[in-house]
C-alpha positions in Angstrom: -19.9 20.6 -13.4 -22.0 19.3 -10.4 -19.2 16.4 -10.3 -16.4 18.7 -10.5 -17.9 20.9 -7.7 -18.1 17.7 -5.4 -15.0 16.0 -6.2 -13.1 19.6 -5.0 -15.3 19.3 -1.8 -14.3 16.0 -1.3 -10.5 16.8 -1.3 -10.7 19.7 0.8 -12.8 18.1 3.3 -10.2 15.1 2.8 -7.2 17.9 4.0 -9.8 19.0 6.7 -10.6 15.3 8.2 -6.7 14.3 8.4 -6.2 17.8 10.7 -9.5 16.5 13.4 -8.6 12.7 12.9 -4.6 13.6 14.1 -6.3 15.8 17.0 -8.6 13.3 18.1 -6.4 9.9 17.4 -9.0 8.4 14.7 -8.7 7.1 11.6 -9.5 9.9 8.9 -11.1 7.7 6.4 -13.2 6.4 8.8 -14.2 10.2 9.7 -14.2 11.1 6.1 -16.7 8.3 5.6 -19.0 9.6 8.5 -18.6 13.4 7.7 -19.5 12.6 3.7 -22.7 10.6 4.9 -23.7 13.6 7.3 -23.1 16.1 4.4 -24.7 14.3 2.3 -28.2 15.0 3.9 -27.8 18.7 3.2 -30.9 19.9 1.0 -28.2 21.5 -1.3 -26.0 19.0 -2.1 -27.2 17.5 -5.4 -27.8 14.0 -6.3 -24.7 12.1 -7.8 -24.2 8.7 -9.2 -21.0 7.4 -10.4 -20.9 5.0 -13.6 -19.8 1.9 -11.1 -17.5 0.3 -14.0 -15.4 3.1 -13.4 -14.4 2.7 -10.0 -12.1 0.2 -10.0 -10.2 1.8 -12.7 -10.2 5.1 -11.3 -9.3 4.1 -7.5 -7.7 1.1 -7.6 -4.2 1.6 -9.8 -2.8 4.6 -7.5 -3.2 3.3 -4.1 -1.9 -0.1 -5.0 0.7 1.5 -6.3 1.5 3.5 -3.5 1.4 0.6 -1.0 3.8 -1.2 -3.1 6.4 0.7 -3.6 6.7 0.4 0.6 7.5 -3.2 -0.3 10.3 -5.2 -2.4 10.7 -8.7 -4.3 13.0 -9.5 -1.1 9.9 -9.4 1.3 8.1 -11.4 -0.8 10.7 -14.2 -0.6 11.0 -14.3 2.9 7.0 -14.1 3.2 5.9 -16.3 0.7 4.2 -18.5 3.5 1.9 -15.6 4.6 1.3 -14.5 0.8 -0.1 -18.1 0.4 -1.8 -18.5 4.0 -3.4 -15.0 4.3 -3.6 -13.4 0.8 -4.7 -16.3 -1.0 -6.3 -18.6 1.7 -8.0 -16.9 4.6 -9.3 -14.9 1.7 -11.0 -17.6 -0.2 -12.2 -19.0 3.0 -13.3 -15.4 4.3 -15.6 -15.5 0.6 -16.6 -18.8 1.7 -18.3 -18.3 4.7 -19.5 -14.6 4.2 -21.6 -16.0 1.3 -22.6 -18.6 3.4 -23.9 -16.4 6.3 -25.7 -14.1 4.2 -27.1 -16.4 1.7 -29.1 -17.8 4.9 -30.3 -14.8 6.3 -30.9 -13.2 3.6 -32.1 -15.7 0.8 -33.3 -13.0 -1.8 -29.8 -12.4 -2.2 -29.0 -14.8 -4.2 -25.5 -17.3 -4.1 -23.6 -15.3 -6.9 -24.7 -11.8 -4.9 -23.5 -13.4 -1.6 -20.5 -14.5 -3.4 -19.7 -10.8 -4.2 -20.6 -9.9 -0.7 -17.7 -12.1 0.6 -15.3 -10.8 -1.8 -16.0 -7.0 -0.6 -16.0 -8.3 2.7 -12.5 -10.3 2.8 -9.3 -8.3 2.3 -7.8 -6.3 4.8 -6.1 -3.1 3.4 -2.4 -2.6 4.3 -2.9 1.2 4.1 -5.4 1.1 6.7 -3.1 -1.0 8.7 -0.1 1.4 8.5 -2.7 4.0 9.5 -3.9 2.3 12.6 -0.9 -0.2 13.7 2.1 2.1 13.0 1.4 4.6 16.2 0.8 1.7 18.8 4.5 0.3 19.1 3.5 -3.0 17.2 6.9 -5.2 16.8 7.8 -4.5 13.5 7.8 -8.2 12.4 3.5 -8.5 12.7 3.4 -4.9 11.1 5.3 -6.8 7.9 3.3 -9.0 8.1 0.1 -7.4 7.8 1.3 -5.0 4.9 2.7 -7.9 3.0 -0.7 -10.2 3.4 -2.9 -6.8 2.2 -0.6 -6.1 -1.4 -2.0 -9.4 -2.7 -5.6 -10.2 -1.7 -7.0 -7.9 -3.5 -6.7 -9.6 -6.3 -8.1 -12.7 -5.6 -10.7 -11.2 -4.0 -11.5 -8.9 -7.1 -11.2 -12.2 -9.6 -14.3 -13.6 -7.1 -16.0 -10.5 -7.2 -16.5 -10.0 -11.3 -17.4 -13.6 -11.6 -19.8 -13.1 -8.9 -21.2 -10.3 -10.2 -21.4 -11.1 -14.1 -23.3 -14.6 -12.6 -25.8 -11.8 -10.4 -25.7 -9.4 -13.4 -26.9 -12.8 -16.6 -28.9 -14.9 -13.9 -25.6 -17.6 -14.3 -23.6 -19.4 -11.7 -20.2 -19.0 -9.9 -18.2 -22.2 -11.1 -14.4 -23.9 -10.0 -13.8 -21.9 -13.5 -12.4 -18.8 -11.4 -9.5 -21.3 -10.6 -8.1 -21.7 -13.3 -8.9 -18.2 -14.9 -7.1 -16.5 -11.6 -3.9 -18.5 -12.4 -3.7 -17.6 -15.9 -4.6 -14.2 -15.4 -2.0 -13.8 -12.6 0.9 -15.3 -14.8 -0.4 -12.7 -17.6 -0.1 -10.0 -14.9 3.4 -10.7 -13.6 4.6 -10.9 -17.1 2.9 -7.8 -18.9 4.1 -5.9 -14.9 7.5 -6.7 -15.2 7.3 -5.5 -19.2 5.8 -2.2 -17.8 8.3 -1.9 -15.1 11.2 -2.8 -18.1 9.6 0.2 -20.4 9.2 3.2 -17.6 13.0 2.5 -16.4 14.0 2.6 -20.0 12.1 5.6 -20.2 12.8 7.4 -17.3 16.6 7.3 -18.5 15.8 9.1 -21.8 13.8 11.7 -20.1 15.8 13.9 -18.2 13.7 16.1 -16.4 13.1 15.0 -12.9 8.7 16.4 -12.8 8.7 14.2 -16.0 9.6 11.0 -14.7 8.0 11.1 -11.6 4.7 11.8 -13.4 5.2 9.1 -15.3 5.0 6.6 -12.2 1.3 7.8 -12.5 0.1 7.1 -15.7 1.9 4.0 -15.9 -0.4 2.3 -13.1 -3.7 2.7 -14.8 -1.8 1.7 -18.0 -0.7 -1.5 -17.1 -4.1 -2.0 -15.0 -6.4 -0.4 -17.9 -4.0 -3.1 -20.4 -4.3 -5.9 -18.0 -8.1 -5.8 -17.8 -8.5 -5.6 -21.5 -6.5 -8.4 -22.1 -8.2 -10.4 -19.0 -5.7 -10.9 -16.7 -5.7 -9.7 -13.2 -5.2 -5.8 -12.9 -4.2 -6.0 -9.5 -1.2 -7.8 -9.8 -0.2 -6.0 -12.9 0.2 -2.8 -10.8 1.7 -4.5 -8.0 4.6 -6.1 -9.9 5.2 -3.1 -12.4 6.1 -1.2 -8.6 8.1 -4.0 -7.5 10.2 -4.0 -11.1 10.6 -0.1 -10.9 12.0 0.0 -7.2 14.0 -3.0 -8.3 15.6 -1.3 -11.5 16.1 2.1 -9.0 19.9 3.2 -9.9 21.7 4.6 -6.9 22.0 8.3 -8.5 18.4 8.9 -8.6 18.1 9.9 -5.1 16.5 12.7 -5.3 13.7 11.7 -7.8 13.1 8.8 -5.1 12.4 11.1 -2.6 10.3 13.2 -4.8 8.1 10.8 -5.7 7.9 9.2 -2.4 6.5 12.8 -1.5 4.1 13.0 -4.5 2.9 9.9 -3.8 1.9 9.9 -0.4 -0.2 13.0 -1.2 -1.7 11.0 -4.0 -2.2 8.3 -1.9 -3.9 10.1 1.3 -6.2 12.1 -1.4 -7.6 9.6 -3.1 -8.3 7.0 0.0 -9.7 10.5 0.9 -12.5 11.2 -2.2 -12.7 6.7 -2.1 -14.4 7.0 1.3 -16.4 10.0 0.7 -17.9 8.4 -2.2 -19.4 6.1 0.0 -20.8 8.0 2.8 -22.5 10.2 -0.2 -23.8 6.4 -1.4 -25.1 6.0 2.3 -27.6 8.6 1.4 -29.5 7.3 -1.8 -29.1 3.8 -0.1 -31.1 5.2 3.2 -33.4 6.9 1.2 -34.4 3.8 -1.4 -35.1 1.7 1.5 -36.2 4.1 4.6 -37.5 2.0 7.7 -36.9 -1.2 5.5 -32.9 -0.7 6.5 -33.4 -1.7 10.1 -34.3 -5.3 8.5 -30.7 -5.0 7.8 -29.4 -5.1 11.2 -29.7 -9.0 11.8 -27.9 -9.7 8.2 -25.0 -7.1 8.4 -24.6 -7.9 11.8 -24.0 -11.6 11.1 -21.5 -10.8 8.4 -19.3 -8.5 10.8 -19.1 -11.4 13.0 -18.3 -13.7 10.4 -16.0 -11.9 9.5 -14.0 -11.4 12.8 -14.7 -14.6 14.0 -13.1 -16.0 10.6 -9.6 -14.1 10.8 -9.3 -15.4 14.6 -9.6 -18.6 13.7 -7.5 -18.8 11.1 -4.7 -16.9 13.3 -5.2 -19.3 15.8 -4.8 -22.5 13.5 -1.6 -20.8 12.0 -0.3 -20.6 15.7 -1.2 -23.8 16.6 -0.2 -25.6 13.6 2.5 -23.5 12.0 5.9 -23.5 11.8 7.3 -25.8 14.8 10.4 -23.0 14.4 9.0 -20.4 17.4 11.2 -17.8 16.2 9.8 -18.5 12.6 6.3 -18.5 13.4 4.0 -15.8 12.9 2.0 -16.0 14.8 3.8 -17.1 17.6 1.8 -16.9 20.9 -1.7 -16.5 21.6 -1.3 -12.8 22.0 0.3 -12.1 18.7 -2.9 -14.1 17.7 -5.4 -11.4 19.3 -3.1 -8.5 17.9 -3.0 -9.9 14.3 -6.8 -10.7 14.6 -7.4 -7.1 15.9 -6.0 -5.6 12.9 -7.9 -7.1 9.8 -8.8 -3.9 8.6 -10.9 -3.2 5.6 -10.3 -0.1 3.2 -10.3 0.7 0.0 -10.9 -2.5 -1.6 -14.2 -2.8 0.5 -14.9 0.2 -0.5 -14.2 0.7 -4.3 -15.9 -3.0 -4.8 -19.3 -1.7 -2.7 -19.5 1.1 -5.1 -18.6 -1.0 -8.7 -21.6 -3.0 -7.5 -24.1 -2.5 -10.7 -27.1 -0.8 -10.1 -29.1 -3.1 -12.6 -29.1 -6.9 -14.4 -29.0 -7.4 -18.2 -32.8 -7.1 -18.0 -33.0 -4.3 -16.9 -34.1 -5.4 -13.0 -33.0 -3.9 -10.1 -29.6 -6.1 -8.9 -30.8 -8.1 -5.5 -29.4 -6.5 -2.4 -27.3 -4.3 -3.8 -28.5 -1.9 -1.0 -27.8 -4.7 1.7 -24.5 -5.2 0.0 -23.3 -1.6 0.3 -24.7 -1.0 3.9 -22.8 -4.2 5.4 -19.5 -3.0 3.6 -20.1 0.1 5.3 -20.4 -1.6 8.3 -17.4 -4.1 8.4 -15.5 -1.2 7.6 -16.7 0.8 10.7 -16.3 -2.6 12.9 -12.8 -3.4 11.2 -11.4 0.5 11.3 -13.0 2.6 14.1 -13.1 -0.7 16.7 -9.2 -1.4 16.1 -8.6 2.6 15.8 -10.1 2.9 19.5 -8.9 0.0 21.2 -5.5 -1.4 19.8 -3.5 1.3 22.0 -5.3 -0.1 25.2 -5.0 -3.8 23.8 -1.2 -3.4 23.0 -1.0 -1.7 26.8 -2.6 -5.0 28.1 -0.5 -8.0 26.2 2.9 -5.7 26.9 3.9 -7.8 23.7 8.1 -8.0 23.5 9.2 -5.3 21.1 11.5 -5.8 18.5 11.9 -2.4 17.3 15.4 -2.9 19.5 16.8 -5.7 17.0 15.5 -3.5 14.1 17.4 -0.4 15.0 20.4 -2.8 15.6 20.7 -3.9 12.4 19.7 -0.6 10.8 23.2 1.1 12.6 25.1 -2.2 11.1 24.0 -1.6 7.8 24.9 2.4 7.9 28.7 1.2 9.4 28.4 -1.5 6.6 27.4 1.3 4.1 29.8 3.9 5.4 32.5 1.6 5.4 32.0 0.4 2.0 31.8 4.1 0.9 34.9 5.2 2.3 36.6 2.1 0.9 35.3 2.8 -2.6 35.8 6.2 -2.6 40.1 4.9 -1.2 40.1 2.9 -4.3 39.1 5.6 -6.4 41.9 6.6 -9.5 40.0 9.8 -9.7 40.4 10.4 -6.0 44.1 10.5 -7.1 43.7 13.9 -8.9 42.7 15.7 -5.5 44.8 17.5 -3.8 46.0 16.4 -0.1 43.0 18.6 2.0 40.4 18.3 -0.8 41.3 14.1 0.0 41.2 14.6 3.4 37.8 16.9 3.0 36.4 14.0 1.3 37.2 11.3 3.9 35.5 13.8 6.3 32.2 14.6 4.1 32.3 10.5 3.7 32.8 9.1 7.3 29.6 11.3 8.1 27.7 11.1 5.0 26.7 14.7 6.4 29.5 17.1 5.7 29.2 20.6 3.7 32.6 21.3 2.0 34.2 24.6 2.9 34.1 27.4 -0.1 37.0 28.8 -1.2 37.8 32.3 -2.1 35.5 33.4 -5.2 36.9 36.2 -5.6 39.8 34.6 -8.2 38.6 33.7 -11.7 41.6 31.4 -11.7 40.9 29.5 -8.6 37.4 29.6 -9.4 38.2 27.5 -12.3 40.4 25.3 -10.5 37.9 24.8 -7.4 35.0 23.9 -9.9 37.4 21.3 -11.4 37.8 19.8 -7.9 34.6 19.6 -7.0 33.6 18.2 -10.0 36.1 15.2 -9.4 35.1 15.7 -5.6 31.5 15.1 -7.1 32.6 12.0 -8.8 34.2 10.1 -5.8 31.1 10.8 -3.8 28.7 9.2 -6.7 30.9 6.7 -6.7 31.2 6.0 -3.4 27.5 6.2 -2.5 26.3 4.0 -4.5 29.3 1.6 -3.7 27.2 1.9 -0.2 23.8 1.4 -2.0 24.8 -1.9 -3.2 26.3 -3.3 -0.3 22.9 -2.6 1.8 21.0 -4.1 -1.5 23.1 -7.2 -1.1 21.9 -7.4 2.6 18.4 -8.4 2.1 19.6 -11.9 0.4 21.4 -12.9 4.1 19.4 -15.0 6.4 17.6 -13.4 9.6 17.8 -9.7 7.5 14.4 -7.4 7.7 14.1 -6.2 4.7 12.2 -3.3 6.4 15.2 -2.4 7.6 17.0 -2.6 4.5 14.8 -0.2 3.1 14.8 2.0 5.9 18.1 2.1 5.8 17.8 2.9 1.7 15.8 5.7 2.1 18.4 7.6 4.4 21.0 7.4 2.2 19.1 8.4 -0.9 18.5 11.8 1.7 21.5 11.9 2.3 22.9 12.0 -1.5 20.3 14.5 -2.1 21.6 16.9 1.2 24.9 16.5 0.1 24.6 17.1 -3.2 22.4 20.9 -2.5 24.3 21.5 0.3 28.1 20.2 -0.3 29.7 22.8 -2.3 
């Protein structure tokens, strides 16, 4: 019950934190961290501890979910470079050198414990990036960038950190065995994702009821994560491509449950990044109190590692500049100050967080783990450096470079894809035999509703049975054309994200304004 009382606090005081971090331009799970570690403290607030082994599971599934469906396969082929260079790479690298820094100053770590260390450390979180980046007029093309390079690292980084940990945990060692055992269980994932993506869409067309198969979208992550793990491949990726498959295998005429779950899920989403960070800043507590003045030995350690980790993400920005793509337009970065900008915004989250607390509280004999409390108080503090740094000074930073924007060339081709999709409607719905069963001003009606993709049909007289009848009839054909039409106007913007120089941001800008469209017009229309 104790659990249950604090996990309702938690979510409250989540709702609470987003209203004062809006008001006073700061990240809330940075706040939500700070205010839990604060509240903590109260004499009344009882002491907690969370079985670590079921963190991952219970954190994990739904906010990689959520991130993911913001993305497509169509990103990922354009940005397989920065997948391989920043998700993969910079990671590994990140682990390298973490472990290395700590693992000097603090020998009593241990090499598998500073292994874990730079695998909680390393990846950046793409929701903390939307949080931060998306209100400082970033060009669009370095916001992709840094959403696509946080969906994957995570899972490299969470391969390095079990190994690392059952080495800390039996007194073994960290071999070039993760290698291997990554690649396999990342070809397992991909396969049993796409089989999970293949089952809900078969599923969510036998179950008709709209609440139904919008819940389902939440079970099926910690299914196919929960599955994954059992059968040892990575759980991570398993989520990811299951939500690439379903918003793959969307059908144009489920508008309206897209929307819904968008909705459903960004509450999910903001929730549990919400009771994620609180967690910790109730973990601050114990930690505090287990070592007391012993913490301030800390200091020198943790802040080597925050360095580290800055100084590591620069550098690797710098050699993608410098030796990158010899296509400017191409390159990514592509000037020294797109180098500062993308090395500002390395921002940890969730992952940082949810691996801190799966840290296990003892080895198999039954010993205290080594610097478990030095672990979770430098995760604590990258986050702070990474988040509340960035949070504070990217507006003025942005201000300074006056970067070129290219949210001009964006909204460009998001008004040629709505002519491309309105024209393609219009011409479908011309084609249409059924169209032939309208009459002439119920036709011309029709061309109006679809040349604005916002126009509410007049009603007729309902006071005639009779042309009741007839006038449902109509609209029911009417209803037709338009279904027709629209998705005629779905596909055409789908086919867009295969053409050269295409955003795929755009495209699914675009997307998501015509599935609220279909839904407007279909409450509103007759």
């Amino acid at each position: 019950m104790e659990f249950l009382i604090l996990l309702i606090g938690l979510l409250f005081g989540t709702v609470l934190v987003v209203g004062i971090g809006e008001r006073i331009r700061l990240p809330y799970p940075v706040l939500m961290l700070i205010f839990s570690a604060l509240f903590a403290f109260l004499p009344m607030i009882p002491e907690i501890h969370i079985d670590p082994e079921l963190i991952l599971p219970l954190f994990l599934p739904p906010l990689l979910y959520a991130a993911a469906q913001r993305s497509s396969w169509s990103v990922f082929r354009l940005r397989w470079r920065s997948l391989i260079l920043l998700a993969v790479a910079l990671v590994a690298v990140t682990v390298a050198v973490v472990a290395g820094v700590s693992w000097a100053l603090v020998p009593a770590l241990g090499l598998p414990a500073a292994i874990a260390l730079g695998a909680i450390a390393a990846p950046p979180d793409p929701v903390a990036v939307e949080a931060v980046a998306g209100k400082v007029n970033m060009p669009r093309r370095l916001i992709t960038v840094l959403q696509t390079e946080g969906l994957f690292n995570d899972a490299i980084a969470i391969v390095i950190f079990q190994a690392a940990v059952a080495a800390a945990v039996s007194g073994g060692e960290v071999g070039w065995s993760i290698i291997p055992k990554f690649l396999i269980g990342a070809a397992g994932a991909v396969v049993l994702g796409l089989a999970m993506g293949w089952l809900v869409g078969a599923l969510n067309r036998f179950v008709p009821n709209l609440v139904a198969r919008s819940a389902v979208t939440l079970v099926a992550p910690y299914a196919v994560y929960i599955l994954a793990e059992e059968m040892h491949f990575s759980g991570v990726v398993a989520v990811v491509v299951t939500a690439l498959e379903l918003g793959r295998r969307a059908r144009p005429q489920d508008s309206e449950e897209r929307l819904t779950r968008t909705a459903f899920w960004d509450v999910v989403e903001l929730l549990t990044t919400g009771v994620a960070f609180g967690l910790v800043g109730i973990e601050m507590r114990y930690v505090i109190e287990d070592e007391g003045r012993e913490i301030f030995s800390f200091i020198p350690g943790v802040a080597a590692v925050c360095a580290a980790v800055i100084l590591v993400r620069f550098l690797w920005m710098y050699g993608l500049y410098r030796f990158g793509s010899t296509e400017r337009l191409r390159r990514v970065p592509g000037s020294m100050k797109e180098v500062l900008v993308l090395s500002w915004c390395g921002m940890r989250g969730l992952a940082t967080l949810a691996l801190a607390l799966a840290l296990p509280a003892t080895t198999l004999a039954g010993e205290a783990l080594p610097g478990r409390n030095f672990m979770i108080v430098t995760a604590g503090a990258v986050l702070l450096v990474t988040l509340v740094l960035p949070g504070l000074t990217l507006p003025w930073l942005m201000r300074r470079l006056l970067l070129p924007s290219d949210h001009g060339a964006v909204a460009k081709q998001e008004r040629e894809l709505a002519r491309r999709a309105e024209r393609v409607a219009m011409e479908t719905m011309k084609r249409s035999t059924a169209a032939d069963k309208l009459p002439p001003e119920r036709r011309a009606a029709l061309a109006r509703r679809m040349s604005s993709l916002h126009s509410i049909l007049e009603r007729d007289s309902e006071s005639d049975p009779q042309k009741m009848l007839q006038l449902k009839a109509t609209l029911e054909v009417m209803d037709m054309v338009q279904r027709e039409a629209l998705a005629a106007a779905r596909k055409e913007v789908l086919a867009a994200r295969r053409q050269s120089g295409m955003d795929p941001e755009a495209v699914d800008r675009v997307l998501r304004r015509l599935d609220l469209r279909t839904v407007t017009l279909d409450r509103g229309g007759h």
